[in-house]
C-alpha positions in Angstrom: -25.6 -16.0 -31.9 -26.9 -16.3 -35.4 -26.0 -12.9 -36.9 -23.0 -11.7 -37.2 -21.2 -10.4 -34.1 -18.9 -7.0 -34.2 -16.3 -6.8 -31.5 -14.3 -3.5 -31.0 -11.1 -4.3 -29.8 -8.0 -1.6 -29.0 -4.3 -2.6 -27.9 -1.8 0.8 -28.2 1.2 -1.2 -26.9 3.4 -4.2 -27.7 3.0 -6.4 -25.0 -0.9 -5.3 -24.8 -1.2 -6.6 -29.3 0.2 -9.8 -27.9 -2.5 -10.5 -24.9 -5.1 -9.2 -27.2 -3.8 -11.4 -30.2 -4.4 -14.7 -28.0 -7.5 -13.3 -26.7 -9.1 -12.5 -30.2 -8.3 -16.5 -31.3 -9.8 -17.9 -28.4 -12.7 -16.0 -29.0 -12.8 -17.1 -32.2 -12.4 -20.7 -31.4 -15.2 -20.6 -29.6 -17.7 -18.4 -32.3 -15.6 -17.9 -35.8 -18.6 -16.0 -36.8 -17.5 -12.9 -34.5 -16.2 -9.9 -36.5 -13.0 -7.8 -34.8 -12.2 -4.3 -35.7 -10.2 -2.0 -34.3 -6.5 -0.3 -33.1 -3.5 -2.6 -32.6 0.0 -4.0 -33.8 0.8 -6.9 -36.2 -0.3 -9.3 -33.8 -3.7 -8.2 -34.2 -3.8 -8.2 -37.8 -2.8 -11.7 -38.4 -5.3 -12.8 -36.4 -7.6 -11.1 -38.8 -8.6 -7.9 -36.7 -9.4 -5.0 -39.5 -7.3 -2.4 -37.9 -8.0 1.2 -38.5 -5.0 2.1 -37.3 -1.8 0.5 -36.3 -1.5 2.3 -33.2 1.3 0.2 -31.9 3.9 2.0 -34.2 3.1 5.4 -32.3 4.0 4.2 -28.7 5.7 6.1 -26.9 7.1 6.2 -23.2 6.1 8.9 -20.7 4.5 11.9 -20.0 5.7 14.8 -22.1 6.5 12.2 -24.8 2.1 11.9 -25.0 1.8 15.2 -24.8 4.2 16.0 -27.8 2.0 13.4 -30.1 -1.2 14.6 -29.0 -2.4 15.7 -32.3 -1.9 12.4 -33.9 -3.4 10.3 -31.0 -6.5 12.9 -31.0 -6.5 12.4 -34.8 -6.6 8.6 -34.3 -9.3 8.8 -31.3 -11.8 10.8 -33.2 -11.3 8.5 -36.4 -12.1 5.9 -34.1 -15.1 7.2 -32.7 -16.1 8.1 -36.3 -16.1 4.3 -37.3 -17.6 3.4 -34.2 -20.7 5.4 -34.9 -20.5 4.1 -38.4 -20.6 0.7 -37.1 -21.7 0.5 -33.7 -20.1 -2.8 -31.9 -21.8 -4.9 -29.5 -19.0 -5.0 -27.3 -15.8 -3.2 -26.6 -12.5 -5.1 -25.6 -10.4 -2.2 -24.5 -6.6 -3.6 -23.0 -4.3 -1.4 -21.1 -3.3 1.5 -22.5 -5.2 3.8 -19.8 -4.5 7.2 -21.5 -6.2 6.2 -24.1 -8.8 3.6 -23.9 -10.1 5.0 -20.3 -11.1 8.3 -22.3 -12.4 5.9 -25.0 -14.6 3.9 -22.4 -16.4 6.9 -21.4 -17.1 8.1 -24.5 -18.6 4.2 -25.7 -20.5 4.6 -22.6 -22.5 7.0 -23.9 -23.3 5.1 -26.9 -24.4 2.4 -24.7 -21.6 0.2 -25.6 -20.4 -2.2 -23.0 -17.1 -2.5 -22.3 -14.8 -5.3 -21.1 -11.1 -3.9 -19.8 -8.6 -6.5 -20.8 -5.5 -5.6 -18.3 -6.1 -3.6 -15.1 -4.5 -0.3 -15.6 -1.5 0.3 -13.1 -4.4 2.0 -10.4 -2.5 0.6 -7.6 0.9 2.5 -8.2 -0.6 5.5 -9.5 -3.6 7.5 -11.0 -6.2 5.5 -8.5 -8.7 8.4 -9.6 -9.3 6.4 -12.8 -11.3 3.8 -10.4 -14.2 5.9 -10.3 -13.7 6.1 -14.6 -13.1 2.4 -14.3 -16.5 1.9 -12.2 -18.5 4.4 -14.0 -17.8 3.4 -17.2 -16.4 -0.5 -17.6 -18.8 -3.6 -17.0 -16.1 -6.2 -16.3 -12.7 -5.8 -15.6 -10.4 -8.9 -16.4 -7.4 -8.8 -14.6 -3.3 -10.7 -14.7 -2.8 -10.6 -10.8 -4.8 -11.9 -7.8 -4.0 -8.6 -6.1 -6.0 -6.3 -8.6 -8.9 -8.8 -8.1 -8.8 -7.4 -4.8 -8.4 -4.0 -4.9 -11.6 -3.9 -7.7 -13.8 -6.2 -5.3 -13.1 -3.7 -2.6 -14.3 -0.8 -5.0 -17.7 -2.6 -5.9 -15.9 -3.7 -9.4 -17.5 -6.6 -11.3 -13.9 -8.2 -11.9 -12.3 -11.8 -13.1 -9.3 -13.1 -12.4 -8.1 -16.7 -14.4 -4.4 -16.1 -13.9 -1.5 -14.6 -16.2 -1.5 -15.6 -19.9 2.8 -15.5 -19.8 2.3 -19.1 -17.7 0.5 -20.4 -21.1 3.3 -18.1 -23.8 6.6 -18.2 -21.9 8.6 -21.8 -22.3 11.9 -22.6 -22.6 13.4 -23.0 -25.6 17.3 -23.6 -26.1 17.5 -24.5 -29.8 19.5 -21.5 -30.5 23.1 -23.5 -30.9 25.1 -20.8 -30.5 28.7 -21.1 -29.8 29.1 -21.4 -25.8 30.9 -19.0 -23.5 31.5 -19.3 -19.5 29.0 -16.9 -19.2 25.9 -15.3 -21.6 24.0 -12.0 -20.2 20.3 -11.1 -22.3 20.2 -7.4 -22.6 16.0 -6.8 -23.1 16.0 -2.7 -23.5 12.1 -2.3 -24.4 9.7 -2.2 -27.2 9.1 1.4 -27.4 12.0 3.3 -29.5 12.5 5.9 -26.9 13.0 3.3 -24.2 15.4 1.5 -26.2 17.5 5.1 -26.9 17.3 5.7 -23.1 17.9 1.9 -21.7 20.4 0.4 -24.7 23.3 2.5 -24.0 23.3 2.1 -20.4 23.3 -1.8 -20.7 26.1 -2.0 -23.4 28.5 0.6 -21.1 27.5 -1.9 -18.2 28.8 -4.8 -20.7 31.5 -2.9 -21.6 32.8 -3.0 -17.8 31.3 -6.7 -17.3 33.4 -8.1 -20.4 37.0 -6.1 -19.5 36.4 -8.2 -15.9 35.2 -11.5 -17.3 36.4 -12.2 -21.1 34.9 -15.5 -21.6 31.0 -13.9 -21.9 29.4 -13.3 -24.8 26.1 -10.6 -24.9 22.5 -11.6 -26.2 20.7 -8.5 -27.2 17.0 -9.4 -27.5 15.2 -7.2 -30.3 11.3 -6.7 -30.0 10.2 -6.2 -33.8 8.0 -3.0 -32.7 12.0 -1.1 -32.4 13.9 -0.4 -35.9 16.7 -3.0 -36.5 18.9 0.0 -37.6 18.6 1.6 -33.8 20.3 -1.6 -32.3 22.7 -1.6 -34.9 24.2 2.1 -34.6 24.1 2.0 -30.7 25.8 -1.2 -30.9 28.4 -0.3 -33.2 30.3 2.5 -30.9 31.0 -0.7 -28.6 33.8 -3.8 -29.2 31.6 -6.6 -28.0 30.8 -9.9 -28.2 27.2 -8.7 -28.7 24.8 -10.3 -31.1 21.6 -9.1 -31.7 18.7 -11.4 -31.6 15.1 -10.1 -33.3 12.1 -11.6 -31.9 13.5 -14.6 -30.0 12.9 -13.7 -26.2 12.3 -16.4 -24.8 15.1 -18.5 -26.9 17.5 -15.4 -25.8 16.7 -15.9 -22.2 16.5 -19.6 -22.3 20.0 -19.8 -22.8 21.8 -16.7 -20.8 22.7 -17.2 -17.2 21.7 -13.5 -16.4 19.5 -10.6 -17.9 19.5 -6.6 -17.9 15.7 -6.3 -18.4 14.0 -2.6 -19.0 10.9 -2.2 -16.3 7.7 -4.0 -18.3 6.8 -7.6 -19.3 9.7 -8.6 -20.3 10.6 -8.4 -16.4 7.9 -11.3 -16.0 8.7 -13.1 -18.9 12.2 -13.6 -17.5 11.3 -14.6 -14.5 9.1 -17.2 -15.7 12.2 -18.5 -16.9 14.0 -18.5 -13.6 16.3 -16.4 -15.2 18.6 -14.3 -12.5 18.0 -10.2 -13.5 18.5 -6.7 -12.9 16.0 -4.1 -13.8 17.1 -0.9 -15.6 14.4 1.8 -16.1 15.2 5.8 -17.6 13.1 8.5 -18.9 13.5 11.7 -19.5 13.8 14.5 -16.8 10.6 15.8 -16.8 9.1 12.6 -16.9 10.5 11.4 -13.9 9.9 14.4 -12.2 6.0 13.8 -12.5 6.1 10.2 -11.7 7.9 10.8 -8.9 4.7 13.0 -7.4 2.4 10.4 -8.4 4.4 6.8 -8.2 2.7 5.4 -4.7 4.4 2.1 -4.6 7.8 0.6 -3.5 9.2 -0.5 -6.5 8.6 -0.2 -10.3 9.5 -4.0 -11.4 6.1 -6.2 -11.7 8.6 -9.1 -10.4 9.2 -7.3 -7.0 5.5 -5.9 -6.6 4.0 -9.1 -6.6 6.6 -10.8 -4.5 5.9 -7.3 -1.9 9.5 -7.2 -1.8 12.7 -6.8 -3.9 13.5 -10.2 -5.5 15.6 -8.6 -8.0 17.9 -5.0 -7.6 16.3 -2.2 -9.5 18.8 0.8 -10.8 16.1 3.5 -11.8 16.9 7.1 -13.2 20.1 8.5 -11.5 20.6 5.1 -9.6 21.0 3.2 -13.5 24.7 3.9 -13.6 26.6 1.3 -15.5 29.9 1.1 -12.7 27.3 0.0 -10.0 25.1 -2.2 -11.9 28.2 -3.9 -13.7 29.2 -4.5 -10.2 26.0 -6.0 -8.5 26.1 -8.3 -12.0 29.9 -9.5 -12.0 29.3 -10.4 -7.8 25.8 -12.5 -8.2 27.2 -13.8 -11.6 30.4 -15.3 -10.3 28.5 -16.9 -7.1 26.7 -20.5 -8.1 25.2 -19.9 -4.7 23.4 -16.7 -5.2 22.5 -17.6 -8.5 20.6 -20.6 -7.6 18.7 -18.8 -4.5 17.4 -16.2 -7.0 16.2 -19.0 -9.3 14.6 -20.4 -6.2 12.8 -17.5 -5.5 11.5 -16.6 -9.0 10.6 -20.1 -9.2 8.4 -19.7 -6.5 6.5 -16.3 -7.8 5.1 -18.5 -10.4 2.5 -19.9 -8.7 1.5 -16.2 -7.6 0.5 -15.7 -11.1 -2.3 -18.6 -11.1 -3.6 -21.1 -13.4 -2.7 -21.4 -17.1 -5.1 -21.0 -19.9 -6.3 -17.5 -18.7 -6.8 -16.5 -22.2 -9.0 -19.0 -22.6 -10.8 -18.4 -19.7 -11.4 -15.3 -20.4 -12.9 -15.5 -23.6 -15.3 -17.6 -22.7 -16.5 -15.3 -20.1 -16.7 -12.3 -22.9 -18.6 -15.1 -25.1 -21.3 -15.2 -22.0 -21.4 -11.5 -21.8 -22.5 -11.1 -25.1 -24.6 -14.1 -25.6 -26.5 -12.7 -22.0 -27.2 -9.1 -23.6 -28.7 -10.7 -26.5 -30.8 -12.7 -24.3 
């Protein structure tokens, strides 16, 4: 590849400007000379991605929460599609963010752009329609599970699997030195604002309960840097708790609490890379959950329990996310060495579900073949 290549590359949410970060330097490892341009998060930008957009800032969580931005997000798609047809890529890296970016795909199809998916949407819990978008529209799908490898290769769906980039990210780290207490609980609420106003209260009314019952425990609250500073602080002030609040230092956080109160997302997996015992705490609003309960086709919600095809870890979802019963479940497992170390046995062992590390890697050199066998 002698002339200069032009990548279009779109991340709309935390975890996905994170994946797509690492992808983008691998990539560029292996060919400096490719150009990135695009919608993403920080993450993006430092690794040099000219972002139209920072798209990140604008995520928000469920249904009627989209449809309330919709004239922003159709704002930002059209100015998209305007700098596309300015400055037509010769390959789109599109990752997650289904609402979007399948919408996106078709219309880069009909430029006769080829497109690389970076993520499998959630097509086996809901919206399995969007396989037919998916195989219409998308000329490789790379994929974090061994089970969506599956379910594409049944469809006819040109698809890689190299494993889960967390094994590569995720490593303990206990350099924190803070002062030591019998017990230290991570409270991870989400990276979306409106998560975090939803999830945060119910895990500090939960610690409320958890520190009248055991005094000597002391409360990690794990900031992502996507979520104003200022939220954390005014929810955490209306409690009297030995709460500290801890801004982008997850896996530190986690590396030294004995327990975690984890919203539903990555930070599910992340913690149980860590063998870090956890509940799962998931609310939206009412008319959120009404819809996904019509359209949710799968067991569970927690990526932790899907993979395992069973429920390693308690989920307390909507109505069930009531601080007396999860305070409960935590002060029970917490105080039993016993239980606590078969949990750790058993998210140990979902680690090697999530295959080989250096999938980023992996992966970018397979998008480096793709375009060097269209040029060809």
């Amino acid at each position: 590849m002698q002339n200069l290549t032009n990548i279009l590359i779109v991340a709309g949410e935390a975890s996905g400007d994170l994946h797509a970060a690492n992808l983008v330097r691998e990539i560029k490892n292996i060919n400096p000379k490719i150009n990135f341009s695009g919608l993403g998060g920080e993450k993006l930008k430092r690794e040099g991605v000219n972002l139209y957009y920072d798209i990140v800032k604008l995520a928000v969580v469920g249904l009627f929460e989209v449809l309330k931005n919709y004239s922003k997000f159709k704002k930002i798609f059209d100015g998209l599609l305007g700098q596309v047809d300015l400055n037509k890529p010769d390959l789109a890296i599109l990752v997650d963010y289904p609402g979007f970016n399948l919408k996106l795909a078709k219309e880069l199809k009909r430029r006769n752009i080829p497109v690389v998916y970076y993520i499998s949407p959630q097509v086996w819990a809901w919206g399995r329609d969007r396989i037919k978008i998916i195989k219409d529209c998308v000329e490789r799908m790379i994929v974090f599970f061994k089970f969506e490898e599956e379910l594409y290769l049944k469809e006819g769906i040109a698809v890689s699997f190299f494993g889960h980039p967390l094994l590569d990210l995720v490593k303990p780290d206990s350099k924190l030195g803070l002062k030591q207490a019998q017990y230290t609980i991570a409270l991870l609420p989400g990276s979306r604002e409106k998560e975090v106003k939803n999830i945060l209260p119910i895990m500090l009314a939960t610690s409320d309960l958890l520190y009248k019952q055991i005094p000597d425990i002391k409360f990690l609250i794990l900031r992502s840097p996507t979520v104003k500073e200022e939220i954390f602080n005014n929810l955490l002030s209306k409690h009297k708790l030995p709460a500290q609040i801890l801004s982008d230092m997850t896996y530190p956080g986690l590396s030294v609490s004995d327990f975690a109160m984890v919203a539903s997302g990555t930070a599910t997996l992340e913690t149980a890379i860590l063998t870090v015992p956890m509940v799962i705490i998931y609310k939206v609003s009412i008319l959120t959950w009404a819809y996904l309960r019509t359209v949710i086709k799968v067991p569970f919600i927690g990526i932790v329990n899907i993979i395992a095809k069973e429920r390693l870890v308690p989920e307390f979802i909507q109505f069930d996310a009531r601080p007396e019963k999860i305070a409960s479940y935590i002060k029970d497992t917490l105080t039993n060495p016993k239980e606590l170390d078969r949990i750790k046995k058993l998210l140990s062992g979902l680690n090697s579900r999530l295959g080989e590390k250096q999938a980023s890697q992996k992966a970018a050199r397979q998008i480096v073949e793709l375009l060097k066998a269209r040029e060809n």
